[in-house]
DSSP file (Angstrom, degrees, kcal/mol; ACC not computed):
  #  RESIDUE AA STRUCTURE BP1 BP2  ACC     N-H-->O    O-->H-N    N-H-->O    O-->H-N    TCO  KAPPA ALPHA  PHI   PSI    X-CA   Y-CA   Z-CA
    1    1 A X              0   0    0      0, 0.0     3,-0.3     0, 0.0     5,-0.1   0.000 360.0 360.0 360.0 141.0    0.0    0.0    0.0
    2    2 A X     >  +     0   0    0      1,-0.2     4,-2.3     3,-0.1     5,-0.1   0.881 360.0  63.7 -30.6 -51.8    0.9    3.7   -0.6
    3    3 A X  H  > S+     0   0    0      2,-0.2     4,-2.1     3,-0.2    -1,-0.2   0.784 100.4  44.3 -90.5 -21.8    0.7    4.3    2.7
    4    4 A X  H >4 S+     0   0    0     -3,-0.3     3,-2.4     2,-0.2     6,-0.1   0.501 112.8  58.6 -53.7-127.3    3.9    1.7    4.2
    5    5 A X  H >4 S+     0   0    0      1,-0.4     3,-5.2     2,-0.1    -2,-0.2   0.008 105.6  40.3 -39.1 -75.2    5.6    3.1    1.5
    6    6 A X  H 3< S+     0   0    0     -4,-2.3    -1,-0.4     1,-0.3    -2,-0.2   0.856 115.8  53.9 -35.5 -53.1    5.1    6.5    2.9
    7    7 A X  T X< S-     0   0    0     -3,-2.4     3,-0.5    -4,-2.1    -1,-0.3   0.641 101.8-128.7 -52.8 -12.2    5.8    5.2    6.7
    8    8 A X  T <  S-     0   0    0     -3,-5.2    -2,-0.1     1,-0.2    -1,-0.1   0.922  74.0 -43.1  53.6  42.5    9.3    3.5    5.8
    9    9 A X  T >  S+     0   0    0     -4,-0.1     3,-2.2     1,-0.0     4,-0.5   0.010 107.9 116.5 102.4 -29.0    8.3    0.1    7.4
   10   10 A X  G X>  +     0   0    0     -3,-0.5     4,-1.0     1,-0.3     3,-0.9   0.807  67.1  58.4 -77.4  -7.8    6.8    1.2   10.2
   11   11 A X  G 34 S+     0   0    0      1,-0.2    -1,-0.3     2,-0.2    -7,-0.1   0.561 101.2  71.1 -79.9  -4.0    2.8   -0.3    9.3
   12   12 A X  G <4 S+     0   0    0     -3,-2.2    -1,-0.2     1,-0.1    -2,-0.2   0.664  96.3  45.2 -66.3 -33.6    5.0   -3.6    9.2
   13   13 A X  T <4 S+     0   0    0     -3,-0.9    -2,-0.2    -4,-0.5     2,-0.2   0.745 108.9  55.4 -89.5 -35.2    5.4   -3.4   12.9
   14   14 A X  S  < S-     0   0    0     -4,-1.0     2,-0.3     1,-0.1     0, 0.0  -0.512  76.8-127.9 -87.4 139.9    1.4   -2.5   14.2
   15   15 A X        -     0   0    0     -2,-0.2     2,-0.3     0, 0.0    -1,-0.1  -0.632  23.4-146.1 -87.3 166.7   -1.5   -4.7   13.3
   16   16 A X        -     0   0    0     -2,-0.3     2,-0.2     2,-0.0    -5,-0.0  -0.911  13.2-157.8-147.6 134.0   -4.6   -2.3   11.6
   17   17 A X        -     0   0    0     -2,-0.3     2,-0.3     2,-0.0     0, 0.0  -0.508   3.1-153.9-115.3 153.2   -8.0   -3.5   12.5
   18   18 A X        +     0   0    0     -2,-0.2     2,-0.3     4,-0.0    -2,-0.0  -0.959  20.2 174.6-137.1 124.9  -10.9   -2.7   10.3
   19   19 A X        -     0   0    0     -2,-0.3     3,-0.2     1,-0.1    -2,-0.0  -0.898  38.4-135.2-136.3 172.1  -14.5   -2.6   11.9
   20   20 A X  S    S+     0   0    0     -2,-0.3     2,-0.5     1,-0.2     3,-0.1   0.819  99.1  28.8 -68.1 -56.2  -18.0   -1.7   11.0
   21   21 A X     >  +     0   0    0      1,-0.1     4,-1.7     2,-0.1    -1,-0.2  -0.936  64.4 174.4-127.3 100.5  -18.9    0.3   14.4
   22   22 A X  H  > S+     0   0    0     -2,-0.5     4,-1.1    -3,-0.2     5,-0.2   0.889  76.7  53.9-100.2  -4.7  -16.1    1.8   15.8
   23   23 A X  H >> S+     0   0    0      2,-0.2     3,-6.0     3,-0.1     4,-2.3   0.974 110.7  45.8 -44.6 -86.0  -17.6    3.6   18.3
   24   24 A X  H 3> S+     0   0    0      1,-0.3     4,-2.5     2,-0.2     5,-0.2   0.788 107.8  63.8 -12.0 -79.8  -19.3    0.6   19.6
   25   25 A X  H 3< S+     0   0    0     -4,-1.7    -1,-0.3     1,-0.2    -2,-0.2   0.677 107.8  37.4  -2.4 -60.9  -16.0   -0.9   19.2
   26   26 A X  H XX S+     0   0    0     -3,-6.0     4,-1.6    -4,-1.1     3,-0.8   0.753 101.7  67.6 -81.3 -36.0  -14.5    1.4   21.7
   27   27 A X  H 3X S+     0   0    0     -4,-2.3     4,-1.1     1,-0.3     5,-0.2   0.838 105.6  50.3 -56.7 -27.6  -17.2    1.5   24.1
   28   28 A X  H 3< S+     0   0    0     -4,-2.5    -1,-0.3    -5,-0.3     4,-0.2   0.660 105.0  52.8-113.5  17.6  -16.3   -2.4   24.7
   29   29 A X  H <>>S+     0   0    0     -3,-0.8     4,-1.9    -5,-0.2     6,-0.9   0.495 110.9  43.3 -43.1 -28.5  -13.0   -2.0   25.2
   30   30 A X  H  <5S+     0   0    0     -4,-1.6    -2,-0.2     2,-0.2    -3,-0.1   0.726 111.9  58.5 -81.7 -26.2  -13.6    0.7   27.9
   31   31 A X  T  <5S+     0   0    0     -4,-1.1    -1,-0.1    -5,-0.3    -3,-0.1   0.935 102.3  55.3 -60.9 -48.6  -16.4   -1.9   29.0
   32   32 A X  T  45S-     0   0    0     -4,-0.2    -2,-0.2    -5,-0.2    -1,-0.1   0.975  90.8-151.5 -43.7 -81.2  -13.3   -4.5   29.4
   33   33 A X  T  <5S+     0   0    0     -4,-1.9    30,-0.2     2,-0.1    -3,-0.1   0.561  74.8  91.0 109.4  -2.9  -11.4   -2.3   31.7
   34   34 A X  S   <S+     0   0    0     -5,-0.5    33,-1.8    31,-0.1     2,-0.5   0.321  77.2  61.0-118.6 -25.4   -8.0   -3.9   30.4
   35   35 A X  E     -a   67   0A   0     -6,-0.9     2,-0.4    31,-0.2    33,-0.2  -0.867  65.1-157.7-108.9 131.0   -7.2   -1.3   27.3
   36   36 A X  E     -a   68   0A   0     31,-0.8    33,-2.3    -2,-0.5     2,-0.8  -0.768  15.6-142.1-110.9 173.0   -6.7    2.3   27.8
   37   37 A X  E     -a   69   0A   0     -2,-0.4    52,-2.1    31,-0.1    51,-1.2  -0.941  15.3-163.1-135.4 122.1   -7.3    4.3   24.8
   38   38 A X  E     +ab  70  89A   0     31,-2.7    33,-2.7    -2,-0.8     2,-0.4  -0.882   7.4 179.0 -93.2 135.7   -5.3    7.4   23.6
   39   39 A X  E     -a   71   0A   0     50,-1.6     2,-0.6    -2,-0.3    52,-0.4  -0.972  19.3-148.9-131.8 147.6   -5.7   10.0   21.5
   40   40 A X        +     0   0    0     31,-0.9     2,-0.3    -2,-0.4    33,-0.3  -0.900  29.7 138.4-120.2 150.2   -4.4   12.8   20.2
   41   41 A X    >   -     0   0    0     50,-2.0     3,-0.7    -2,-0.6    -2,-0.0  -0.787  64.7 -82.7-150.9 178.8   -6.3   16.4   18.8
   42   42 A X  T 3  S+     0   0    0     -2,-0.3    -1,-0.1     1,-0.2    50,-0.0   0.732 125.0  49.4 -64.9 -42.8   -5.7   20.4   19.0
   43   43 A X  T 3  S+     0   0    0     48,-0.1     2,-0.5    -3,-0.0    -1,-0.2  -0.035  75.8 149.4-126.9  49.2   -7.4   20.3   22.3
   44   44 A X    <   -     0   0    0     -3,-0.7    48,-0.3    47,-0.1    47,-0.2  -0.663  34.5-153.1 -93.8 140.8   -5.9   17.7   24.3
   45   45 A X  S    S+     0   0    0     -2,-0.5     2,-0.8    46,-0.2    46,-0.1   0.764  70.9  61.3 -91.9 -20.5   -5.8   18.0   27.6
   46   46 A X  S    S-     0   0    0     44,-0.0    46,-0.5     2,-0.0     2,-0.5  -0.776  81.9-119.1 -86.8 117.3   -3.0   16.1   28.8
   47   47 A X    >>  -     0   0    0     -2,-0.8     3,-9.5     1,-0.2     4,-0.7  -0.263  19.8-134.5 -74.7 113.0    0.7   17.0   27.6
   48   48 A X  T 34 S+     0   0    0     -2,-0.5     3,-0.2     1,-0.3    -1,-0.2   0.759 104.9  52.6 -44.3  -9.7    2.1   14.0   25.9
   49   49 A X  T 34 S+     0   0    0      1,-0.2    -1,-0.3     3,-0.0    -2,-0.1   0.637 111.2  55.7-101.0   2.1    5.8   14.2   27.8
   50   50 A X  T <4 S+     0   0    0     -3,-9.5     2,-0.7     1,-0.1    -1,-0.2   0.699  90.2  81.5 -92.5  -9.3    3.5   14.2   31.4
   51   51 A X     <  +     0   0    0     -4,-0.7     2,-0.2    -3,-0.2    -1,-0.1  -0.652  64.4 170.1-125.3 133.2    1.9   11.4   30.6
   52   52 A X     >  -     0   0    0     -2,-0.7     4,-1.3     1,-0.1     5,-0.1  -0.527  46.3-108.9-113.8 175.7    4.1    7.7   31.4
   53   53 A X  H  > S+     0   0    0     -2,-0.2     4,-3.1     2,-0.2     5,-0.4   0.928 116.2  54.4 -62.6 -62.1    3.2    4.1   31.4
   54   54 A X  H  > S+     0   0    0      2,-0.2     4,-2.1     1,-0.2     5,-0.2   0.951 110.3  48.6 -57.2 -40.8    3.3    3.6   35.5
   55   55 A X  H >> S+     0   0    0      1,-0.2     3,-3.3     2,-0.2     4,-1.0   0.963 117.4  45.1 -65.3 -71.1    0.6    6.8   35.9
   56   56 A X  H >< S+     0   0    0     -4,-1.3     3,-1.1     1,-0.3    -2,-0.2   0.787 112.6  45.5 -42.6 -60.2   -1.6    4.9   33.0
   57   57 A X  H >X S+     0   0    0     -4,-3.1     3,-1.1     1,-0.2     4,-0.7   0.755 110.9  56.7 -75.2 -18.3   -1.4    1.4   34.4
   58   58 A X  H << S+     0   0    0     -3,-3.3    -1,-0.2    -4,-2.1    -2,-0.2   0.930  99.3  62.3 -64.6 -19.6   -2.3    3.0   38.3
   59   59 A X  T << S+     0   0    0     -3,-1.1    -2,-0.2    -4,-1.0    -1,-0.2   0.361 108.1  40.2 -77.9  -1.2   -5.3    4.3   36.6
   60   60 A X  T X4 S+     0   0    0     -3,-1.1     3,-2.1    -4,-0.2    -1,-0.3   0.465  85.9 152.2-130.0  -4.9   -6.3    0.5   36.0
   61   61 A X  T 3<  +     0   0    0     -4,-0.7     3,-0.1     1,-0.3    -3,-0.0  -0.428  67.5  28.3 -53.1 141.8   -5.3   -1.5   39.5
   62   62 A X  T 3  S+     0   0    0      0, 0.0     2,-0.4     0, 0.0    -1,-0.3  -0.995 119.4  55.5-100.2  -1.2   -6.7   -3.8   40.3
   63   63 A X  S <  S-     0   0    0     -3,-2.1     2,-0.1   -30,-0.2   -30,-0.0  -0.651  94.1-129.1 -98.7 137.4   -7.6   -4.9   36.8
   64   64 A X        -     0   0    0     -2,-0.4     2,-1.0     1,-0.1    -6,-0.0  -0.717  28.1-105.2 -91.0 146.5   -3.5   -5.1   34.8
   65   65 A X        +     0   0    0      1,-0.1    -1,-0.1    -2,-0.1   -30,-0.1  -0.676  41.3 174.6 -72.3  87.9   -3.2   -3.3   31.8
   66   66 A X        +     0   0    0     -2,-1.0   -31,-0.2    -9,-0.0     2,-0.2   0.901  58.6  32.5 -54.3 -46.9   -3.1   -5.3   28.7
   67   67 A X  E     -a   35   0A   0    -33,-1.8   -31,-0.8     2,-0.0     2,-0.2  -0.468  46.5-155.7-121.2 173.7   -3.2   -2.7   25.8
   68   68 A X  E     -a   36   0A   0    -33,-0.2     2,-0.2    -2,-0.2   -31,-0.1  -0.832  22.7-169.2-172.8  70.5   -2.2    0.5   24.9
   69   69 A X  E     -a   37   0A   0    -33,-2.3   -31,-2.7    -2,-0.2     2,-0.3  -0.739   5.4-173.9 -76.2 143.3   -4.7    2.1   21.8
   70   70 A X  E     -a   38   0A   0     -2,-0.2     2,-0.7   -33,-0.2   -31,-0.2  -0.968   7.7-150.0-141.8 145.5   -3.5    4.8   20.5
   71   71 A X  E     -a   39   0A   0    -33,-2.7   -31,-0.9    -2,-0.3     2,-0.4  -0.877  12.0-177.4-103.4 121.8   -5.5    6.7   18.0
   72   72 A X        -     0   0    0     -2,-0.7   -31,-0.1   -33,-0.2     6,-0.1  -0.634   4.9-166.4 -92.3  57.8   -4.5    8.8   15.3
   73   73 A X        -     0   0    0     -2,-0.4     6,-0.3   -33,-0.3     5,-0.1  -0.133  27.6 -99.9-103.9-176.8   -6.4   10.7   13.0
   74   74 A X  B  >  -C   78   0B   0      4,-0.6     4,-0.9     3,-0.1    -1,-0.0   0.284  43.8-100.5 -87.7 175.7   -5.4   12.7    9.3
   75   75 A X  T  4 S+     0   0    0      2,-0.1    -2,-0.1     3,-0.1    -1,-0.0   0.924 112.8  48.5 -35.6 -69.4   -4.7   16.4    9.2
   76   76 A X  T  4 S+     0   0    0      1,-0.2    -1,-0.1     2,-0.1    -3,-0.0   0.954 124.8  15.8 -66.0 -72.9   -7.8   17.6    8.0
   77   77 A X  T  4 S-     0   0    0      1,-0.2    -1,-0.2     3,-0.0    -2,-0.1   0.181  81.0-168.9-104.3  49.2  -10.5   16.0   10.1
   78   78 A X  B  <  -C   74   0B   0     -4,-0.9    -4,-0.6    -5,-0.1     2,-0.3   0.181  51.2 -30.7  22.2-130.0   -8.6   14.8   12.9
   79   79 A X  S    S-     0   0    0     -6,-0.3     2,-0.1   -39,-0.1     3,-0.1  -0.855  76.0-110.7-115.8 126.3  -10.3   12.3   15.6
   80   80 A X     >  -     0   0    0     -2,-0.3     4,-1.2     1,-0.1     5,-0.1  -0.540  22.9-126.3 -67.7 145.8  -14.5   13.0   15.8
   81   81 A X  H  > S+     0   0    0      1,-0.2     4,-2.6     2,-0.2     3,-0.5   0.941 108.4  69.6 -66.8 -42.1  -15.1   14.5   19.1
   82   82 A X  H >> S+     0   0    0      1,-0.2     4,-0.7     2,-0.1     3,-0.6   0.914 107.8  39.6 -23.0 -59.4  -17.7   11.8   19.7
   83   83 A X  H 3> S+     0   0    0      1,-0.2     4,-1.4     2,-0.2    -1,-0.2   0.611 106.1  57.8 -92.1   6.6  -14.7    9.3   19.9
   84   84 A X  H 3< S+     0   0    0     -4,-1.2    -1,-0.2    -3,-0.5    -2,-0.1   0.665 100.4  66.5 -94.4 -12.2  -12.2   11.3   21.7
   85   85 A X  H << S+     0   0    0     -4,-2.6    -2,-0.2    -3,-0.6    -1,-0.2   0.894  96.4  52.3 -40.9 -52.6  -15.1   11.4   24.3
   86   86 A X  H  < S+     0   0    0     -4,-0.7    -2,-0.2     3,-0.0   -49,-0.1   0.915  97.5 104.0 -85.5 -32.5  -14.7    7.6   25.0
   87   87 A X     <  -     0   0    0     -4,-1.4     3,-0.3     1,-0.1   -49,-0.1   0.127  67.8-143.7 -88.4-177.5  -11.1    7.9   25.6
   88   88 A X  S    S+     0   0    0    -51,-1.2     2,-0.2     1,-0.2   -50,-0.2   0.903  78.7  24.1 -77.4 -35.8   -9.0    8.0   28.4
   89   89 A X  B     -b   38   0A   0    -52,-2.1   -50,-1.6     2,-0.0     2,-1.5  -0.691  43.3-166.5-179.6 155.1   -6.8   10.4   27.2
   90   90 A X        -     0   0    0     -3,-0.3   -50,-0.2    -2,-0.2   -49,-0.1  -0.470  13.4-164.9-139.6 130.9   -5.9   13.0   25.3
   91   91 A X              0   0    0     -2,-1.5   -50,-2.0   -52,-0.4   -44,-0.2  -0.071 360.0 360.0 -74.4 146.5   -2.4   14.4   24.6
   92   92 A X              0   0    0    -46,-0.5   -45,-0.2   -48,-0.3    -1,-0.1   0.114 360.0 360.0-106.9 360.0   -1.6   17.6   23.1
């Protein structure tokens, strides 16, 4: 795909998931209680170089922290606010 090419390799290294509902989607991951989900936009409120691994995985005792999403979206329309609602946080 164009867009490895563009990465240098790096879409070699991450899985990409494709779904239907991806709200929904996220809503049962937060439902889990095992993934935390990041994002980043223009008006996030947490500054990505405060925010570590240890702080994120206290925020989930007693349940251990499996996953790490982190969400990304294009130039133009970023991340909908709808789904930067669901997540847990989001870096500026």
């Amino acid at each position: 795909p164009v867009a490895s090419k563009a990465s240098s390799g790096a879409l070699e290294l991450m899985s990409i998931y494709n779904c239907s509902n991806f709200e929904s989607y996220l809503k049962s991951l937060v439902r889990r209680g095992d993934v935390a989900l990041i994002c980043a936009t223009h008006l996030g409120q947490t500054p990505l170089r405060t925010l570590s691994l240890s702080n994120i995985k206290k925020r989930f005792l007693p349940i251990h922290l499996r996953q790490l999403l982190v969400l990304v979206g294009n130039e133009h329309d970023g991340i909908p606010e709808i789904i930067t609602n669901i997540c847990h946080y989001n870096v500026s």
